[in-house]
C-alpha positions in Angstrom: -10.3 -63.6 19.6 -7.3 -62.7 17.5 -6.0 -59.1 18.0 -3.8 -59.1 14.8 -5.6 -58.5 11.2 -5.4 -62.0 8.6 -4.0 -61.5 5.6 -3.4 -64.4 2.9 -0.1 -65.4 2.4 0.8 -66.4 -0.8 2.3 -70.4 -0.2 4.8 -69.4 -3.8 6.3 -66.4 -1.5 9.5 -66.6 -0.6 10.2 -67.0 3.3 12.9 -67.8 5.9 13.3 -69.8 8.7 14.8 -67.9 11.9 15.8 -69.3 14.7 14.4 -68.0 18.0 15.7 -69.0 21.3 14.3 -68.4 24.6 17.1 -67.2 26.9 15.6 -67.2 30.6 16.9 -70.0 32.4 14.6 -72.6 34.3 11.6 -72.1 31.8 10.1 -74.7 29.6 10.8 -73.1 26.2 13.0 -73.5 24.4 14.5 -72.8 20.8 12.2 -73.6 18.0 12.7 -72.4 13.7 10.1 -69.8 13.0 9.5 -69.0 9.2 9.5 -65.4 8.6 7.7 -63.5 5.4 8.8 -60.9 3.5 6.0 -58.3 4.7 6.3 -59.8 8.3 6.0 -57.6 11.5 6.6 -58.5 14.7 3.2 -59.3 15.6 3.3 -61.6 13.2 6.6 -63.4 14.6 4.8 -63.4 18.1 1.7 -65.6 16.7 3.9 -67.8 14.8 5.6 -68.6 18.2 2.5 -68.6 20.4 1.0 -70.7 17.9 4.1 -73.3 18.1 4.1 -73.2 21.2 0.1 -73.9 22.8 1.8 -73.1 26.6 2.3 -69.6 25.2 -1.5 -68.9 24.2 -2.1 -66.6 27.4 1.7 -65.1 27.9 3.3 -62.6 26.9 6.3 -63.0 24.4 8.9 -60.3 23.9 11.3 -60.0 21.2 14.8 -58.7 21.9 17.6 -58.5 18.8 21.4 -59.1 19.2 23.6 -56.0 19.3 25.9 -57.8 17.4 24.2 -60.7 15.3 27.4 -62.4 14.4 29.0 -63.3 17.8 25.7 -62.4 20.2 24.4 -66.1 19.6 27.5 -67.5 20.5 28.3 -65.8 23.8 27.8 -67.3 27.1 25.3 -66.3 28.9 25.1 -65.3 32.8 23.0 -67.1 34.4 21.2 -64.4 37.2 21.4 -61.8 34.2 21.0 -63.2 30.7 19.6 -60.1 29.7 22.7 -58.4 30.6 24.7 -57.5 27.6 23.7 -58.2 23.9 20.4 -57.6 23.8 17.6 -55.1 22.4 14.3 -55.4 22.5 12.3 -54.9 19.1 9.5 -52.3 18.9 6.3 -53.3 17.2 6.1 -50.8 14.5 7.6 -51.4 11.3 8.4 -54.7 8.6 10.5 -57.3 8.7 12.9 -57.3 5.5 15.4 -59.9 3.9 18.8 -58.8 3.9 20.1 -57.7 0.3 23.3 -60.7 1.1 21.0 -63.8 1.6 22.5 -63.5 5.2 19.4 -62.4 8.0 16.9 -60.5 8.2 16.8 -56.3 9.0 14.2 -54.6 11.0 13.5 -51.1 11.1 17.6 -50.4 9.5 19.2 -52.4 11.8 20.6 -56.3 11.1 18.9 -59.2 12.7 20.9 -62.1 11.8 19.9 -65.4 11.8 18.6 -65.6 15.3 16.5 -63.7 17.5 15.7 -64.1 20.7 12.4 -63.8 22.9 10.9 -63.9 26.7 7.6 -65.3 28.1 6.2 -63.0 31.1 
């Protein structure tokens, strides 16, 4: 049933909550913390949120990064387009890393921040 391969995770291992936030308006989801492992990929993010949230077992969740992950979480959205300006989506390939400044988390050479954001299809 599950597409994605198990691997242990070591409960000593270092890992980071992020903040995800759905930004579609009129849906049922809503923000929730997510941890996040060093070796993470973003397969693994989307089963951590599926499995948080059981109304997410048979949708489709995409992940999209801020352009610029120091203001992007602060900027008001518009409603009709909240897709409009700041974001990115994220690609499957590749790890999730910590930042080398305690600050976020990188994915593929580009910053993540503290906060990514996703959308249920």
């Amino acid at each position: 049933m599950c597409k994605f391969e198990k691997r242990q995770l070591d409960p000593s291992q270092p890992w980071r909550m992020t903040r995800v936030v759905n930004i579609q308006p009129c849906t049922p989801h809503f923000s929730m913390d997510v941890p996040v492992y060093h070796t993470d990929t973003i397969e693994d993010m989307i089963a951590r949120i599926k499995r948080a949230d059981r109304r997410l077992k048979t949708k489709q969740v995409m992940l999209y990064r801020f352009v610029d992950p120091i203001t992007g979480p602060r900027q008001m959205l518009a409603f009709d387009q909240p897709m409009l300006w700041n974001k990115r989506k994220l690609e499957a390939p590749g790890t999730i890393v910590y930042a080398d400044d305690n600050s976020g988390l990188m994915f593929g050479g580009s910053y993540l921040g503290t906060t990514v954001c996703y959308t249920v299809t």
